[in-house]
One Martini backbone bead per residue (centre of mass of N, CA, C, O) as a GRO file, in nm:
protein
  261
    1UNK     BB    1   0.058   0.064  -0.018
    2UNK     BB    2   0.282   0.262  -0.011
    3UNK     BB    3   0.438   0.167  -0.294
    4UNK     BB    4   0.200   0.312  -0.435
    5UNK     BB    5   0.186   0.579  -0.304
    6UNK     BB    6   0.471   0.656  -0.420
    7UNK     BB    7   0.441   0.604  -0.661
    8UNK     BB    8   0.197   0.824  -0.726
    9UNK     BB    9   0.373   1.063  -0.625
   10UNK     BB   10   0.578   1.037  -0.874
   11UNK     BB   11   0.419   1.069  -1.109
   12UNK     BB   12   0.262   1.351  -1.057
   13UNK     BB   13   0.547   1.499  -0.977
   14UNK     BB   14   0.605   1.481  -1.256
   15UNK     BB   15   0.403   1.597  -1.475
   16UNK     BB   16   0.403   1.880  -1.307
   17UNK     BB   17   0.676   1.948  -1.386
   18UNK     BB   18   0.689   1.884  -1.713
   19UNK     BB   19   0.417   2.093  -1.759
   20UNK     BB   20   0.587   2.361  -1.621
   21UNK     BB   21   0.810   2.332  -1.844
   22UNK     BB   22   0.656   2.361  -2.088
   23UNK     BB   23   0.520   2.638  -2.015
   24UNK     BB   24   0.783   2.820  -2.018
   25UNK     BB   25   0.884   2.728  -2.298
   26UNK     BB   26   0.652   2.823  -2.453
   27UNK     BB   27   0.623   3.094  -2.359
   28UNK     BB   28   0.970   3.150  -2.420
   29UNK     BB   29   0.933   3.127  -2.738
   30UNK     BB   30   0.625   3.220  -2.830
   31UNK     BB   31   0.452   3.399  -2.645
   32UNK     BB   32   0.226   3.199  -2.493
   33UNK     BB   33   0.008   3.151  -2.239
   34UNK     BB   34   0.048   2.874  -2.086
   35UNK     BB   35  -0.120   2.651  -1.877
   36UNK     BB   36  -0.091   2.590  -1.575
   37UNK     BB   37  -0.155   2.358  -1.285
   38UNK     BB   38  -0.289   2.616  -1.143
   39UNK     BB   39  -0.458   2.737  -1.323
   40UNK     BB   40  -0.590   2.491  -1.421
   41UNK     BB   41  -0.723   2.437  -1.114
   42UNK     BB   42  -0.857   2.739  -1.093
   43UNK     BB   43  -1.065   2.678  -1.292
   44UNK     BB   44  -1.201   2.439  -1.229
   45UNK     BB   45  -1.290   2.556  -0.931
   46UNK     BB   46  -1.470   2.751  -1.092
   47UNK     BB   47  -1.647   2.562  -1.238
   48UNK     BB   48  -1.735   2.408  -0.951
   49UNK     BB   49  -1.864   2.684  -0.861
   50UNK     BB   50  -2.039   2.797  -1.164
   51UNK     BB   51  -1.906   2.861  -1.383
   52UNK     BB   52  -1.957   2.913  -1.760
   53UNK     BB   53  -1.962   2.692  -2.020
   54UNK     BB   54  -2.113   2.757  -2.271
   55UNK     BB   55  -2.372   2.825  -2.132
   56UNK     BB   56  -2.317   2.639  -1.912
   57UNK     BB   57  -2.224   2.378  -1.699
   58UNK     BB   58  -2.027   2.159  -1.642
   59UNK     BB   59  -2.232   1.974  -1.521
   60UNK     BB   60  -2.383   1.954  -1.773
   61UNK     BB   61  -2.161   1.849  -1.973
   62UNK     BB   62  -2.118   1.608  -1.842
   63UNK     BB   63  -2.403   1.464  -1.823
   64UNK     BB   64  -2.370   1.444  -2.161
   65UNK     BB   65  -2.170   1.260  -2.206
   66UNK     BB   66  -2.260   1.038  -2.012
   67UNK     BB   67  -2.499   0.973  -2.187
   68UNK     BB   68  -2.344   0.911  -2.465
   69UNK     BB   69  -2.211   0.694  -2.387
   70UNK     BB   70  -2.436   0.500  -2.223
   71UNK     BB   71  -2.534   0.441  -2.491
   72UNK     BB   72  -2.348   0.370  -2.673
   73UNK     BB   73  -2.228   0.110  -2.515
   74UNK     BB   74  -2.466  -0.059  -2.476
   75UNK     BB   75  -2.507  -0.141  -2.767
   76UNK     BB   76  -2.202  -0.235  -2.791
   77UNK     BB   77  -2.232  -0.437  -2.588
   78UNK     BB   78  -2.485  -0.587  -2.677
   79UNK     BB   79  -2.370  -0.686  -2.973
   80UNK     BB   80  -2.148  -0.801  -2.898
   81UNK     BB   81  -2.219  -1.037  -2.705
   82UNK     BB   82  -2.418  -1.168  -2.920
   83UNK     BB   83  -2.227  -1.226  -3.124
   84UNK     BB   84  -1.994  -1.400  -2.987
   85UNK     BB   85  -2.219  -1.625  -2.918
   86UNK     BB   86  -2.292  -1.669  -3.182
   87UNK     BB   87  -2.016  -1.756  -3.322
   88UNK     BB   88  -1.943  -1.945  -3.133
   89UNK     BB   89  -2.122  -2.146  -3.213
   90UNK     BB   90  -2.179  -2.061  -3.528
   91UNK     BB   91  -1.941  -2.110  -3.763
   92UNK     BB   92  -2.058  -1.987  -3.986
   93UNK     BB   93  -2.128  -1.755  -3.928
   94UNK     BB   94  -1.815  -1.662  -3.849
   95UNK     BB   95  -1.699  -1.712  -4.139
   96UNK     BB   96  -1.872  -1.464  -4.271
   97UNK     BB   97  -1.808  -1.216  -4.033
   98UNK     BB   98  -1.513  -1.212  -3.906
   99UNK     BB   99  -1.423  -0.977  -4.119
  100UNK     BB  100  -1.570  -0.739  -4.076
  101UNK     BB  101  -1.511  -0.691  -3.773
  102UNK     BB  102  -1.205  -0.685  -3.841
  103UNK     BB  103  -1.263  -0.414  -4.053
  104UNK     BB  104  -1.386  -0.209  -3.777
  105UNK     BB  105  -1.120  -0.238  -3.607
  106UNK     BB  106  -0.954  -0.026  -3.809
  107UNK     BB  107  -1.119   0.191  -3.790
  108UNK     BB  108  -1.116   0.512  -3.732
  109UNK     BB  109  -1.345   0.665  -3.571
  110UNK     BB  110  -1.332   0.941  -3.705
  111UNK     BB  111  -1.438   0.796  -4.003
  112UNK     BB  112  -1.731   0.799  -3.881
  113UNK     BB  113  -1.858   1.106  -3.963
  114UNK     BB  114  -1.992   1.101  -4.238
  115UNK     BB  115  -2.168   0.848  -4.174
  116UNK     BB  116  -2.301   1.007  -3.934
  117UNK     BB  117  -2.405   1.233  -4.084
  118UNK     BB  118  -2.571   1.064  -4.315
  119UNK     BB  119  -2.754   0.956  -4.110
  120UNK     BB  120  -2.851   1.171  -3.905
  121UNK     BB  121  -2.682   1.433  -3.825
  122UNK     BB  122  -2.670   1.680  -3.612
  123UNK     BB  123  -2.628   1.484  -3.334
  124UNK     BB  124  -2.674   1.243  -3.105
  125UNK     BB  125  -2.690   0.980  -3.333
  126UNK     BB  126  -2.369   1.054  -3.413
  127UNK     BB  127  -2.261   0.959  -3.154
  128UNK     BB  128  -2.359   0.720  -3.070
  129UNK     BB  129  -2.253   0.558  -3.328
  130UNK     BB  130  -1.964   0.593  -3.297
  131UNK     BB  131  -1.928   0.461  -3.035
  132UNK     BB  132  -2.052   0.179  -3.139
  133UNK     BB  133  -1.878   0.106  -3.376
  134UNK     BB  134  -1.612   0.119  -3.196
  135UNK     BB  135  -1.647  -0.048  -2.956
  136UNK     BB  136  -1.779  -0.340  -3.071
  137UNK     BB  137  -1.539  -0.506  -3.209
  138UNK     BB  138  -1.374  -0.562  -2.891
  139UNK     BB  139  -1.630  -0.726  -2.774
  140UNK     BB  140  -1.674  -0.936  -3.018
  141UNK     BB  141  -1.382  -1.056  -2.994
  142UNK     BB  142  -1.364  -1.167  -2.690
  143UNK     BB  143  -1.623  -1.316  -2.696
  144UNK     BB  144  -1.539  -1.511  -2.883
  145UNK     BB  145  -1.297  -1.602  -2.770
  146UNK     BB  146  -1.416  -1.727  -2.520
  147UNK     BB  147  -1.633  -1.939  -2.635
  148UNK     BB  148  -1.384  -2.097  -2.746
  149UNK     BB  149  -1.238  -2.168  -2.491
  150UNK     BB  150  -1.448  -2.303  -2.409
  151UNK     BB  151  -1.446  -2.642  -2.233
  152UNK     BB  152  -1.602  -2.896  -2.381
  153UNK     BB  153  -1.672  -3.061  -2.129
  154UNK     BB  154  -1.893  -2.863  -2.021
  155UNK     BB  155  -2.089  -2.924  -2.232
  156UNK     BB  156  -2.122  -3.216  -2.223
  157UNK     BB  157  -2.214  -3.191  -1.918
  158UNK     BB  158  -2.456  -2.991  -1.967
  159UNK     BB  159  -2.624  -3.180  -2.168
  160UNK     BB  160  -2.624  -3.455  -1.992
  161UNK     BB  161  -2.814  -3.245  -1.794
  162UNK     BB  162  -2.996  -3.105  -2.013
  163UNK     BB  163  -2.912  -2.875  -2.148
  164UNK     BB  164  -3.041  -2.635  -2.373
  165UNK     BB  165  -2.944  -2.327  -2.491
  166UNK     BB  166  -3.006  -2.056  -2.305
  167UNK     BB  167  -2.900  -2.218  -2.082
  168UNK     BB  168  -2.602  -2.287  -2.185
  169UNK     BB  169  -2.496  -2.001  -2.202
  170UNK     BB  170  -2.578  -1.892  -1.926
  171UNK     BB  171  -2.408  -2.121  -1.743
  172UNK     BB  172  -2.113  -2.192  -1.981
  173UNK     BB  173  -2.027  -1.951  -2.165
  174UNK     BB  174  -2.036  -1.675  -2.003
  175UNK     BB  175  -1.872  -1.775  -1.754
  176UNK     BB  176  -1.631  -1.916  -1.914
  177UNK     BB  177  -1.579  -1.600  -2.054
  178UNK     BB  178  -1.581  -1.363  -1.882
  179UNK     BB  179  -1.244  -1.262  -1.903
  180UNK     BB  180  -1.300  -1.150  -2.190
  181UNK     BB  181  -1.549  -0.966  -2.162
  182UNK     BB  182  -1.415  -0.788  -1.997
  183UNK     BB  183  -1.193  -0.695  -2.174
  184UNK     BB  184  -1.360  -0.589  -2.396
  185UNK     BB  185  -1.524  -0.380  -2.232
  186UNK     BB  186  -1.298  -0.234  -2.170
  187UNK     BB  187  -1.160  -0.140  -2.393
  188UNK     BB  188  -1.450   0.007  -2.527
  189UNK     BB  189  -1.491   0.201  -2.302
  190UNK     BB  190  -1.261   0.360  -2.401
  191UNK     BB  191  -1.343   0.378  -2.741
  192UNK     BB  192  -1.552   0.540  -2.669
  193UNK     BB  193  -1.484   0.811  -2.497
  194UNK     BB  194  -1.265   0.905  -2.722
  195UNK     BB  195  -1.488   0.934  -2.959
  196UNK     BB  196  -1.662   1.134  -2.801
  197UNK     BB  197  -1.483   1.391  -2.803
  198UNK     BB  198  -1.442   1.411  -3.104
  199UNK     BB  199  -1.694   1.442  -3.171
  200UNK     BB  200  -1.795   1.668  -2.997
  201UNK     BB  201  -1.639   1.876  -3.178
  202UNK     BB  202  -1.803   1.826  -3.439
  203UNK     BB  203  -2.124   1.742  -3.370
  204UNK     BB  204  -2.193   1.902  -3.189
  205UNK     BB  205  -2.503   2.077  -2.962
  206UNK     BB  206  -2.411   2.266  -2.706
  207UNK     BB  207  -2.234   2.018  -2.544
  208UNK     BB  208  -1.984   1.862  -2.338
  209UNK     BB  209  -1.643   1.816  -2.335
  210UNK     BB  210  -1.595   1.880  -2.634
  211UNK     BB  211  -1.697   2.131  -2.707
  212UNK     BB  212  -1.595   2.304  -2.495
  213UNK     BB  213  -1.282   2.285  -2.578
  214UNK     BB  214  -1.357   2.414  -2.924
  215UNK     BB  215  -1.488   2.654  -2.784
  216UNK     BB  216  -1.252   2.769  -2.602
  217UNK     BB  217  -1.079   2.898  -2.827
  218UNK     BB  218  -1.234   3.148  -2.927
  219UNK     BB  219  -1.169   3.284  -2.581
  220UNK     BB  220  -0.896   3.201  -2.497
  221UNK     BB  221  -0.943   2.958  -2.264
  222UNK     BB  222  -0.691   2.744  -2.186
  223UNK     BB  223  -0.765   2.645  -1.888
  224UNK     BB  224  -1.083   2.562  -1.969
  225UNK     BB  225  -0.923   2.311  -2.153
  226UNK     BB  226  -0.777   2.176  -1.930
  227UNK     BB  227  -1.029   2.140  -1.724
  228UNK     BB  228  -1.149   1.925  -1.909
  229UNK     BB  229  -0.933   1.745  -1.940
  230UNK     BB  230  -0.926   1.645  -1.642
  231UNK     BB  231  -1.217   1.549  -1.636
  232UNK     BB  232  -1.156   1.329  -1.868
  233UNK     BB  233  -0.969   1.146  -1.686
  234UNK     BB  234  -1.094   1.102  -1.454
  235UNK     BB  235  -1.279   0.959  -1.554
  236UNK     BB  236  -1.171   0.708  -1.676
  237UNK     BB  237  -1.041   0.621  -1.487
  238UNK     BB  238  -1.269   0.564  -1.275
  239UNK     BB  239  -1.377   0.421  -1.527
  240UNK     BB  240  -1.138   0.153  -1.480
  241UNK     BB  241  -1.047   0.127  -1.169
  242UNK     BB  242  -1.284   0.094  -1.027
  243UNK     BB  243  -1.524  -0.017  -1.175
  244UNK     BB  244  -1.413  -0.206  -1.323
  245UNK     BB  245  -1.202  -0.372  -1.196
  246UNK     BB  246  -1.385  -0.429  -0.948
  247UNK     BB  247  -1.589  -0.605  -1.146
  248UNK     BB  248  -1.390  -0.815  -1.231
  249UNK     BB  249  -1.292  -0.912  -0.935
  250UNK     BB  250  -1.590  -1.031  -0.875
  251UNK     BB  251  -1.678  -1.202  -1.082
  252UNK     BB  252  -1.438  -1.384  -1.103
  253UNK     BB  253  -1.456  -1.484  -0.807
  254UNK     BB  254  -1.775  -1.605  -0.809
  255UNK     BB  255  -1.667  -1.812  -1.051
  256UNK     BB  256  -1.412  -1.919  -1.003
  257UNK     BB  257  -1.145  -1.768  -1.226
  258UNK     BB  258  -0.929  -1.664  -1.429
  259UNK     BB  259  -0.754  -1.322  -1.496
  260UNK     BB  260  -0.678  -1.192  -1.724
  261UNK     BB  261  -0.365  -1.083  -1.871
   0.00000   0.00000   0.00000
């Protein structure tokens, strides 16, 4: 336990010295005010004291995000899983559809920004849309691995004793792959994430911590979009060490599996 935060308060202490050197050298080189680490802690704290951006409160953008994102990956983990578990079971299924799968999860998300328009246009369905396209991938990719993986001893075992379709399924595919799909969702959850920034940045409408980014260029606020960045890097830590690991960790004790590495 000491030896975490020792190790974590050096990686911030280096961060923190890296930032400031950075803003010093662009500062005296550019003659560009770059915001520093206290200027953008005191911008958050005014943010998160009801200061307005983009006419919104932070808490509005945050809201905002999460709720696009919360869409879109649910969309992504729901058709992920249901596929991996499909193609997974049957082999023709898998041979026809899984070049497919592998020819979106090279697509970077950003390049599905026409076809997004083009369905949508601007507004919630295209960036919903992006973050689910982007996520289903690594979703569907693991979790075919997963299912792929159970030992088939298990599967004739559940046979024996009756199981059969979504019984079968239930019982021994999804346990069976748990450490998979978690590692899938893991993942995805990232790629929505990241794609959903970037989305808001160009088809947003008013609304986001995308959004408020690239129009806080406009008013030469950088200290309040580099505040908008570190509330995006915390929500991410915050899903990934804490929610998904320790979901990770309950679940995969509960089925008594090993973690995937």
């Amino acid at each position: 336990m000491k030896r975490s935060l020792l190790t974590s308060f050096i990686s911030t202490a280096v961060l923190v010295g890296l930032w400031y050197a950075i803003a010093m050298v662009v500062s005296h080189v550019r003659g560009v005010a770059f915001p520093t680490p206290w200027t953008t802690l005191r911008s958050l704290v005014e943010l998160l004291g009801g200061k307005l951006l983009c006419e919104h409160s932070v808490y509005r953008h945050i809201a905002a995000s999460l709720a696009r994102w919360a869409m879109g990956f649910a969309v992504a983990a729901g058709g992920g899983i249901a596929y991996g578990v499909l193609a997974g079971w049957l082999h023709t299924f898998e041979r026809a559809t899984v070049p497919v799968v592998h020819l979106l999860q090279l697509v970077p998300g950003l390049a599905w920004i026409p076809v997004a328009l083009l369905l949508f246009g601007v507004g919630e369905g295209a960036t919903v849309f992006m973050i689910a396209v982007t996520a289903f991938p690594p979703v569907a990719i693991n979790v075919l691995g997963g299912v792929k993986r159970v030992d088939a001893t298990y599967i004739r075992a559940a046979r024996m004793l009756g199981a059969q379709g979504h019984i079968l399924v239930a019982r021994v595919l999804i346990p069976g792959s748990l450490p998979h799909i978690l590692s899938g969702l893991r993942i995805g959850l990232g790629n929505g994430w990241r794609v959903l920034v970037a989305a808001e940045m160009i088809v947003g409408t008013g609304t986001g911590l995308g959004y408020s980014i690239i129009q806080a260029r406009w008013t030469l606020d950088y200290a309040s979009a580099f505040a908008c960045v570190g509330v995006i890097c915390v929500i991410g830590l915050f899903a990934e060490r804490f929610v998904f690991a320790s979901l990770e960790r309950r679940t995969v004790e509960r089925w008594d599996l090993p973690i995937r590495k």
